[in-house]
VODREN-984422 format. One record per residue: residue in one letter; z, y, x of N, C-alpha, C in turn. Coordinates in steps of 0.001 Angstrom, whole numbers, plus 524288, in hexadecimal, padded with zeros to 5 digits. Atoms other than C-alpha are relative to their C-alpha. Layout:
# residues N
@res = A; npz = Z; npy = Y; npx = X; capz = Z; capy = Y; capx = X; cpz = Z; cpy = Y; cpx = X $
...
***
This chain:
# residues 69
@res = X; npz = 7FCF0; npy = 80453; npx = 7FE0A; capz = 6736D; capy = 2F406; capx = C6C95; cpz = 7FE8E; cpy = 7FAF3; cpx = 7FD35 $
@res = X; npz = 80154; npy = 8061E; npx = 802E9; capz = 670AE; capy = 2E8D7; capx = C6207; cpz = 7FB76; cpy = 8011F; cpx = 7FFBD $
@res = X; npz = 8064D; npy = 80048; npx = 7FF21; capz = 66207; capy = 2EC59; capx = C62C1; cpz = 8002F; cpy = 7FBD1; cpx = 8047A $
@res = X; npz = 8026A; npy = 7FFDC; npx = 7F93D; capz = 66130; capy = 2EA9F; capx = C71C1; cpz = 80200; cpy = 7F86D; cpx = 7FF32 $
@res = X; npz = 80012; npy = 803FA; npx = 80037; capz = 668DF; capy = 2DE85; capx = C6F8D; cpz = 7FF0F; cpy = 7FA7D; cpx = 7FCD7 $
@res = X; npz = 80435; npy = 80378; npx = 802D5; capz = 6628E; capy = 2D7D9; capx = C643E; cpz = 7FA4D; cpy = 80079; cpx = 800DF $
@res = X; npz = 804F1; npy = 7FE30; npx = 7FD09; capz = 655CB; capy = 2DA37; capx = C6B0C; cpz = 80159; cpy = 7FC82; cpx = 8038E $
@res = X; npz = 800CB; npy = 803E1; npx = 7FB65; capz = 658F9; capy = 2D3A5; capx = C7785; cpz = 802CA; cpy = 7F95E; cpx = 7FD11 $
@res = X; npz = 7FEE0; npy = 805ED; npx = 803B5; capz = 65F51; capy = 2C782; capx = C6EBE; cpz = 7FB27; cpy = 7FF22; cpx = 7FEC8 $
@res = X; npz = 8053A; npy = 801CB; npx = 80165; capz = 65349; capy = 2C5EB; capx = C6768; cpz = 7FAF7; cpy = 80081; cpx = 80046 $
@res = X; npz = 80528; npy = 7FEBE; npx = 7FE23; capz = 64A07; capy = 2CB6A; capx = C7001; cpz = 7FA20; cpy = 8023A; cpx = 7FD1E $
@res = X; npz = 801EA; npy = 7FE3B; npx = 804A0; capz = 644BE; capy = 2D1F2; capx = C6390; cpz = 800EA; cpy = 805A9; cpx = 7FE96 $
@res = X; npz = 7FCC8; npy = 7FB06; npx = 8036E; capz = 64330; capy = 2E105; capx = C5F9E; cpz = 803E8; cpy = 7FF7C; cpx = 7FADB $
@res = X; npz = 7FD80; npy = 7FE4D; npx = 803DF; capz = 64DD4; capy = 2E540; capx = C5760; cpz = 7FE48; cpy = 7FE49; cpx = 7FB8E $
@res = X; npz = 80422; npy = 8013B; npx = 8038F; capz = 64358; capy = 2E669; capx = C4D5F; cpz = 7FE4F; cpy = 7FB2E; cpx = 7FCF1 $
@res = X; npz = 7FF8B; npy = 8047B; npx = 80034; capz = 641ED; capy = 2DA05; capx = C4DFF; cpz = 80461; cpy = 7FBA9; cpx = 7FDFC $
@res = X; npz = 7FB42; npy = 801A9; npx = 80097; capz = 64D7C; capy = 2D441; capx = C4CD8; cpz = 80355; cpy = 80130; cpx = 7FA5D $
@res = X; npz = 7FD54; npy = 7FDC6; npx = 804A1; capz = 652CE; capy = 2DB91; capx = C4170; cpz = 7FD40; cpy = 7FC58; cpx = 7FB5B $
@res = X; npz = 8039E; npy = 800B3; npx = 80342; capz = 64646; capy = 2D7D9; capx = C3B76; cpz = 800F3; cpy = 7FAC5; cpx = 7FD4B $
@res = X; npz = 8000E; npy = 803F8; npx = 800BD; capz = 64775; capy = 2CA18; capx = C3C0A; cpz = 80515; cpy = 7FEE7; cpx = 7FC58 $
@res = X; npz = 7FC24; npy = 7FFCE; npx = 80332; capz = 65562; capy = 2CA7F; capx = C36E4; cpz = 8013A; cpy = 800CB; cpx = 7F8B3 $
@res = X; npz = 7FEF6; npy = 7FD97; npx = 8025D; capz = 65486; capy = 2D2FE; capx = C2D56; cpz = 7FA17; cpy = 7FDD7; cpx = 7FA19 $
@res = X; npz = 80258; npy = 803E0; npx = 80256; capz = 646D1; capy = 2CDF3; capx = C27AC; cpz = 7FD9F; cpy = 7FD7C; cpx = 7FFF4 $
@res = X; npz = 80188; npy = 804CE; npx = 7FD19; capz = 6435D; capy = 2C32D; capx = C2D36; cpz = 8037F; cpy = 7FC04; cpx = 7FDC7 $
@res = X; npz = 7FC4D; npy = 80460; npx = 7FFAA; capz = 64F77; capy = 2BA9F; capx = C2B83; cpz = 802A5; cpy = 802FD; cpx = 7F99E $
@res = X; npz = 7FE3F; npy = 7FE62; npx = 803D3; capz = 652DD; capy = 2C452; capx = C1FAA; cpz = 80626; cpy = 80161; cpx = 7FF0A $
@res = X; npz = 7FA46; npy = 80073; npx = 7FD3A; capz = 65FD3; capy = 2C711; capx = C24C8; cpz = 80178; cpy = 80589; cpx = 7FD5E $
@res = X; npz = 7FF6A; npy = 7FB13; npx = 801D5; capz = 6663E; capy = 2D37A; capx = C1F9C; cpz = 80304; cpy = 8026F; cpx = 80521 $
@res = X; npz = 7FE64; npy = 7FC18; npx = 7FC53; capz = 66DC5; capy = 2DE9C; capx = C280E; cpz = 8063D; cpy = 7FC4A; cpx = 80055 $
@res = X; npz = 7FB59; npy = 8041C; npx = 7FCFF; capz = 67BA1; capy = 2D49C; capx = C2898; cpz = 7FF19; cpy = 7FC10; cpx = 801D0 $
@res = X; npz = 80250; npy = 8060D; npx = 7FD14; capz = 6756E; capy = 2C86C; capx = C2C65; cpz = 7FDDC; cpy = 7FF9A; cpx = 8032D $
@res = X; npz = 8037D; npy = 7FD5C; npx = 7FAB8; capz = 66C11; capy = 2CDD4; capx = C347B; cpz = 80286; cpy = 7FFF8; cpx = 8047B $
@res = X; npz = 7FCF2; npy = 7FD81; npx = 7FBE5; capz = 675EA; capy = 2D565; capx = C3A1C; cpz = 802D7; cpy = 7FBD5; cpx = 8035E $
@res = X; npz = 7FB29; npy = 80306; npx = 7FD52; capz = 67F56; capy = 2CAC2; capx = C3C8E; cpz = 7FCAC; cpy = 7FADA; cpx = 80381 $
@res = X; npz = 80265; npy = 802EF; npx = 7FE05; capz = 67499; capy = 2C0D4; capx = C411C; cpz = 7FEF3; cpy = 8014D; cpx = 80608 $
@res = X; npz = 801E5; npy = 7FD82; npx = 7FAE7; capz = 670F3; capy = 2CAB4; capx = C4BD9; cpz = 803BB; cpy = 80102; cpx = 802C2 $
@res = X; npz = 7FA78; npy = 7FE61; npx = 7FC2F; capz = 67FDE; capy = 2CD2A; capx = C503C; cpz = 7FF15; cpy = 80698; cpx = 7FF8C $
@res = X; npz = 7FFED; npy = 7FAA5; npx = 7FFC1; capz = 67D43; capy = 2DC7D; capx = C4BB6; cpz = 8037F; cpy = 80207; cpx = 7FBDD $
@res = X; npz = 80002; npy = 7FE2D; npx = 80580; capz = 682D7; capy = 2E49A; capx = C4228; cpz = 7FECB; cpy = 80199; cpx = 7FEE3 $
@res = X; npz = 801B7; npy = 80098; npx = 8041D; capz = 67FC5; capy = 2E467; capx = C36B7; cpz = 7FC03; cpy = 808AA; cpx = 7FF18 $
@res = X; npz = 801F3; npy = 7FB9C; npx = 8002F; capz = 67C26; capy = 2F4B2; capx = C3632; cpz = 7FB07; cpy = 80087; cpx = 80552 $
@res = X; npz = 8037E; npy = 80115; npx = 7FA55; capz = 67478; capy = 2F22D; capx = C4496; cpz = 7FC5F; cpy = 7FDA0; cpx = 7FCD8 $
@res = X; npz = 80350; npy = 8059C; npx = 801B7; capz = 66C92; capy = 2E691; capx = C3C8B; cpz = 7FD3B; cpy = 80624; cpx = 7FA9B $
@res = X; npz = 80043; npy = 7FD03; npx = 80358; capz = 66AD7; capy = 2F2D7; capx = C31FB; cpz = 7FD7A; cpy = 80293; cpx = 8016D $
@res = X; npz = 80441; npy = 7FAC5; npx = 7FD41; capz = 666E6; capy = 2FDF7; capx = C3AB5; cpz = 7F9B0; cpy = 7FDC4; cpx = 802A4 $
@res = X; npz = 8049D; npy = 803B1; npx = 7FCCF; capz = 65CC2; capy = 2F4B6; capx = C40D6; cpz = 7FB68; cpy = 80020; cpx = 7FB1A $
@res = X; npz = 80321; npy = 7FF0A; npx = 80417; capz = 656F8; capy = 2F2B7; capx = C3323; cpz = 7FDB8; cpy = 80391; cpx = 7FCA2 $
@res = X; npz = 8015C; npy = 7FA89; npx = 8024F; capz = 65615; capy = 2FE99; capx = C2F49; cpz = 7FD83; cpy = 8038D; cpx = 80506 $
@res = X; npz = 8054B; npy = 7FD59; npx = 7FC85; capz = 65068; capy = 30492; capx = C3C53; cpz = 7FB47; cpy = 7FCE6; cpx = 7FF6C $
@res = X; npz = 80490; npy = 8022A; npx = 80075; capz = 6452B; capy = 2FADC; capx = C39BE; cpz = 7FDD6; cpy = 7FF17; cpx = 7FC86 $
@res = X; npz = 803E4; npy = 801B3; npx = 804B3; capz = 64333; capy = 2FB2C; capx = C2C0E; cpz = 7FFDC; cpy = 7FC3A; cpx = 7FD0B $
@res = X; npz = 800B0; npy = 806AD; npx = 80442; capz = 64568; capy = 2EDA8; capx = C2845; cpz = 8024C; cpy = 7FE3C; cpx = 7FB51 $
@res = X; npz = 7FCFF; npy = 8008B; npx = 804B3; capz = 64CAB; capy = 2F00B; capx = C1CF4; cpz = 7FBEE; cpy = 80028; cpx = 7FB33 $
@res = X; npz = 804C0; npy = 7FF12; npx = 8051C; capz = 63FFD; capy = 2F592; capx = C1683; cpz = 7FBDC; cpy = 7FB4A; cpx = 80079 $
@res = X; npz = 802EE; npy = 804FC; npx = 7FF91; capz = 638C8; capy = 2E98C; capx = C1D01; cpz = 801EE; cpy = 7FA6E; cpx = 7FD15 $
@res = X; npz = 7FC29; npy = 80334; npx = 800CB; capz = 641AE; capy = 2E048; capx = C182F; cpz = 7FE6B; cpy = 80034; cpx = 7F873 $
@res = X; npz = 80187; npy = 7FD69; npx = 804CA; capz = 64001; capy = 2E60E; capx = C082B; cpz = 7FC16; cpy = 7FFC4; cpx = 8001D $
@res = X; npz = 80449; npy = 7FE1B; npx = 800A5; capz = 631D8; capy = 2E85F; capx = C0A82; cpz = 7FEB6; cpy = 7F8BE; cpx = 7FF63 $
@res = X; npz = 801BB; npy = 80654; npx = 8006F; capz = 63012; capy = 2D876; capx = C0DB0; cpz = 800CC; cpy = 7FD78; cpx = 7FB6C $
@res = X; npz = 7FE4F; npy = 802A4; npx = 80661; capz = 6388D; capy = 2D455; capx = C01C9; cpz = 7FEDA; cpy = 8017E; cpx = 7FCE1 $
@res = X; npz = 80471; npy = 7FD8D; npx = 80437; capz = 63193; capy = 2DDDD; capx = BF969; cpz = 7FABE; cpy = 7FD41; cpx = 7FF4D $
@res = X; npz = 8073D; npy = 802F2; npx = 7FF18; capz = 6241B; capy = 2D709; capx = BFC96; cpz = 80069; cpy = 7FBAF; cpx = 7FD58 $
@res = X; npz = 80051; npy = 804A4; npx = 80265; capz = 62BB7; capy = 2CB56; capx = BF9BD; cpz = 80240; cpy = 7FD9B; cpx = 7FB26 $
@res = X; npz = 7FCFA; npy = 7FFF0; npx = 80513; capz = 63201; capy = 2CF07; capx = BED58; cpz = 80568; cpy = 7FBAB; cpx = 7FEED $
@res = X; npz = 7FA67; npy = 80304; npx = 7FEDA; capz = 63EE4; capy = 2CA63; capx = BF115; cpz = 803F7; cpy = 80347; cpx = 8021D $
@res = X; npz = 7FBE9; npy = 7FB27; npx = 7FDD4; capz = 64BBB; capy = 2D0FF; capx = BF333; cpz = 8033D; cpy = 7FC26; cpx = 80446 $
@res = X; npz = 7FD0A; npy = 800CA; npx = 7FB2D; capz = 65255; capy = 2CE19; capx = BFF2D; cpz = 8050E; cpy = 7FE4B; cpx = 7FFC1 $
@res = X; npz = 7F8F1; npy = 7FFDB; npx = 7FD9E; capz = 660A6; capy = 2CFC7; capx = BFCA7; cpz = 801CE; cpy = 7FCFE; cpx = 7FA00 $
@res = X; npz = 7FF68; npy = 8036D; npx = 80527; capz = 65F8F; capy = 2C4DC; capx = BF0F0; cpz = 7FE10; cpy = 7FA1E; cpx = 801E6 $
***
């Protein structure tokens, strides 16, 4: 249901979308969430079916910087 319709909003896979949020704009799983009109566990399961939690760590590792500081 919030796939199908954040998809036809931003005419963007899922995938996509999370991505940008999450690290792109650097947004965490409440801000995200609330930016997108989802909740907050929806904005969660999304990131975690795709991984981007370890993408997300793996970038700021490279860039020897912690995220949540």
């Amino acid at each position: 249901m919030y796939q199908t319709q954040l998809e036809e909003q931003f005419g963007q896979p899922m995938k996509d979308i999370i991505y940008e949020y999450y690290i792109t704009k650097n947004y965490g799983p409440s801000v995200g969430a609330k930016e997108l009109g989802i909740p907050r566990r929806v904005f969660i399961y999304f990131r975690n079916y795709y991984g981007l939690k370890e993408v997300k760590h793996a970038l700021y590792a490279d860039q020897n910087v912690c995220p949540d500081k």
